[in-house]
N, C-alpha and C positions, 0 to 999 in steps of 0.2 A: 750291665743290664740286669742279669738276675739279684746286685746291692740293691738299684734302685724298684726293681720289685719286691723285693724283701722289707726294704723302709717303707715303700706305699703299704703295704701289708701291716707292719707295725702299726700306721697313722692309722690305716683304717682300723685296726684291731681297739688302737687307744681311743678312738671315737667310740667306738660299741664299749668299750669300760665306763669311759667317761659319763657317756649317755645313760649310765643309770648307778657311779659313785654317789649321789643324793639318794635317799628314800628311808631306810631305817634309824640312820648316826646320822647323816646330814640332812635337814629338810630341803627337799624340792622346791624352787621357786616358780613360780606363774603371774601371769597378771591378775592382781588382785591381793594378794598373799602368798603363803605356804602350806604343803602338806607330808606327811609320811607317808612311807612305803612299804611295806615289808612282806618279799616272798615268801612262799614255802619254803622252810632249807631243804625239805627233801627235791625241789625243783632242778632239773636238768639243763635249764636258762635255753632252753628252745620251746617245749611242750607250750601252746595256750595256756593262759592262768585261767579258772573262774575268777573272779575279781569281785568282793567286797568295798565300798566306800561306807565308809560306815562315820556318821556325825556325832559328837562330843557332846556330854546336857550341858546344861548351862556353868559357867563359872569355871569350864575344865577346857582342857589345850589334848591336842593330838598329841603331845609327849608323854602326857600323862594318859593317853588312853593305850599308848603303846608299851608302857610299864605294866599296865593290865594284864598280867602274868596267865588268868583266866580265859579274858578274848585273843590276845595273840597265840597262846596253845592251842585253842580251841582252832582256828583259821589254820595254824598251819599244820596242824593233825589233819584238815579235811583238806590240803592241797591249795589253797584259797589266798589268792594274793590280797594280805590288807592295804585298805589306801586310808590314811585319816589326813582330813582338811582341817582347817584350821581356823574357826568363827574371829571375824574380825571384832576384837573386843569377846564380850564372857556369853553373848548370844547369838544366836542365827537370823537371819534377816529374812523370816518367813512371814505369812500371813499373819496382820495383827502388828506386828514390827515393822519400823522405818529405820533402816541405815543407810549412811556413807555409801557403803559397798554392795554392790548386785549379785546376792550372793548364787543367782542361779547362771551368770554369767562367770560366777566362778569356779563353780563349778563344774562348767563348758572346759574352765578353762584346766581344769585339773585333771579331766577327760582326757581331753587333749594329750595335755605332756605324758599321762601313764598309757595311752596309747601309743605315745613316739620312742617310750621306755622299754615298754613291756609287752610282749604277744597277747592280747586280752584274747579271753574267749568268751565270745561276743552276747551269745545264745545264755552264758551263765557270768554276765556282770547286772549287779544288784547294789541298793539303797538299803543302808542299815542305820540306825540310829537310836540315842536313848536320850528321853527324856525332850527338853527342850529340842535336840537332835534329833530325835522321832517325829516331831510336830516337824521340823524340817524338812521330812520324808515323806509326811502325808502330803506337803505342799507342792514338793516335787512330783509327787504320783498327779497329785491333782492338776497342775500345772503346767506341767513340763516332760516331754517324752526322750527322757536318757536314760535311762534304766528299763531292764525286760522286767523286774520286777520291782517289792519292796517291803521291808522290814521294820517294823516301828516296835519301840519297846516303851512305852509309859509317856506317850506324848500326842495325843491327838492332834485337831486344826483345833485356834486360836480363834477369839473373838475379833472382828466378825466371821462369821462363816462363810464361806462361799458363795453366792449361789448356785452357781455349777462348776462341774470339770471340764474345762477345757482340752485338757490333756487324755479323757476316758477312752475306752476302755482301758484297764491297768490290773492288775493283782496285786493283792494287799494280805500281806498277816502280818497281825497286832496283839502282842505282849501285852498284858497288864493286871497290877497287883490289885486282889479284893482289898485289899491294908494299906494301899497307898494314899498315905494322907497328905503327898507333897502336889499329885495329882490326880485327885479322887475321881473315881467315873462319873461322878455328877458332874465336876470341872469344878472351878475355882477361881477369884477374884483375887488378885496380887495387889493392884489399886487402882486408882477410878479409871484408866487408860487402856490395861491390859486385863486380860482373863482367858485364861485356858479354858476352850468349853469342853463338856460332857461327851464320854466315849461315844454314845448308846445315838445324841446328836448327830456327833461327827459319822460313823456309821452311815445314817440315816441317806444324808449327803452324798456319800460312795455307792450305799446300794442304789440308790438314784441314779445316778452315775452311769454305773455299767449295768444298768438295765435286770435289778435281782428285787426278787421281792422285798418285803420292810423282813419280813420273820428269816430269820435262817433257816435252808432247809435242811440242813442234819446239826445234832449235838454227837458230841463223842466223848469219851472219858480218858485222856489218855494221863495215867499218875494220878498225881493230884488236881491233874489241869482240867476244867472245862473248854472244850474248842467248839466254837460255836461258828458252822461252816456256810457260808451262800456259793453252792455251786450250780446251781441252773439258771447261772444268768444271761441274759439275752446274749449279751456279749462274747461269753465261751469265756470270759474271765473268771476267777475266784477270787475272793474275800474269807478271809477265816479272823477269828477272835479268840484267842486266847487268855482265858480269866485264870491266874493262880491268887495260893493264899499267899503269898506275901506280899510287900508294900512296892516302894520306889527302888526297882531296883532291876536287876537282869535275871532272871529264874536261872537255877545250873542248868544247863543240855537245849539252852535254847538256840544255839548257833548248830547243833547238828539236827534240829528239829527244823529250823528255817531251811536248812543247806538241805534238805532230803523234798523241801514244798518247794524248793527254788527248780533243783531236780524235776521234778512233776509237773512244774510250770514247761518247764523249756519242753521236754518231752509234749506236753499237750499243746502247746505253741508251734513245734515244728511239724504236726500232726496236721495243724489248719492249712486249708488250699491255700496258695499263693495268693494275695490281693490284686488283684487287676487293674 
């Protein structure tokens, strides 16, 4: 009796291995595609993760964001389990785009599996992304409520614009280079089909949104960054903008700058009465 306890013990133990041998060396599978995984190593494999999902710009794969020697120290210095999905083909199937794949159904679906993986913690799982990846994040905020917050680095919405968020109210901070000439804040025409539109636009649309005025009500200086803040918005959501000098790219210390508003979010979020 105590063999055949011992074996069920084993089975079950090799099921909880099993269940999460995919995520860093092997990618995970779901409907639709694949993604990567990768804990904190300082993680006890009980604690809740904050959880990162963080989207790939255009032309790049999650294998290659996870060699990112930069974003993967950065995540798991701050405890922060990364997830990277994996754009079917070299872009995201966001506002502006028609693909194959649904990519917000995959999303769901990628949800899903690092929830049947991993202990999320719930209050600090968040949308990250750059570039093409970023515009995928505003679509999400805009569209779709799976994320408590969201992170965009050099990628606004996509021509056409919205005309509303179906998904509002949401929290939003957004990275972006004065020197970016790959996606300028005016926006940009790729060819007669697609066009990245203008931060200052896209903006416009959000503070709409959640209910904040067109002007930001505080500026800040923090470095060399201008952050440019809508915090009295109807909603009790915030919106920040982040303008540094460089071009298309990720500012250094921008992931412990998001992970401290992600912080501030949850905290002001769990602060609100219960919805009834």
């Amino acid at each position: 009796m105590r063999l055949l306890s011992l074996l069920f013990l084993m089975a079950q133990m090799g099921r909880a291995v099993a269940g999460v041998v995919c995520g860093a060396e092997e990618p995970c599978t779901v409907e639709g595609g694949i993604y990567l995984a990768s804990p904190p190593s300082g993680w006890n494999g009980r604690d809740p993760l904050p959880t990162v999902v963080f989207y790939h710009g255009y032309g790049n794969t999650a294998a290659q964001m996870l060699k990112n020697r930069s974003l993967r120290q950065a995540f798991d210095r701050l405890g922060i389990l990364l997830v990277l999905p994996q754009a079917d083909g070299k872009a995201w199937g966001h506002q502006g785009r028609q693909f194959r794949r649904d990519d917000f159904a995959y999303t769901q679906a990628v949800l899903a599996d690092v929830r049947a993986r991993f202990p999320v913690d719930e209050a600090h799982l968040f949308a990250a992304g750059f570039s093409d990846g970023g515009s995928m994040v505003w679509d999400l905020a805009c569209r779709a409520r799976l994320f408590k917050a969201y992170v965009a680095l050099s990628g606004p919405f996509w021509d056409p614009l919205p005309p509303y968020c179906p998904a509002a109210p949401f929290d939003l901070l957004h990275f972006h280079g004065l020197s970016d000439n790959v996606v300028p804040l005016e926006g940009q025409r790729y060819n007669k089909d697609e066009m990245i539109e203008g931060l200052f636009r896209s903006f416009a649309i959000i503070t709409d949104a959640n209910g904040c005025k067109p002007a930001p009500d505080t500026f800040a200086t923090v470095g060399d960054w201008v952050v440019r803040s809508w915090t009295r918005c109807q909603s009790g959501t915030r919106l920040d903008m982040v303008l540094h000098k460089g071009g298309h790219e990720m500012p250094p210390d921008w992931a412990d700058f998001a992970w401290r508003w992600v912080q501030d979010r949850a905290r002001v979020a769990s602060a609100r009465p219960a919805a009834k």
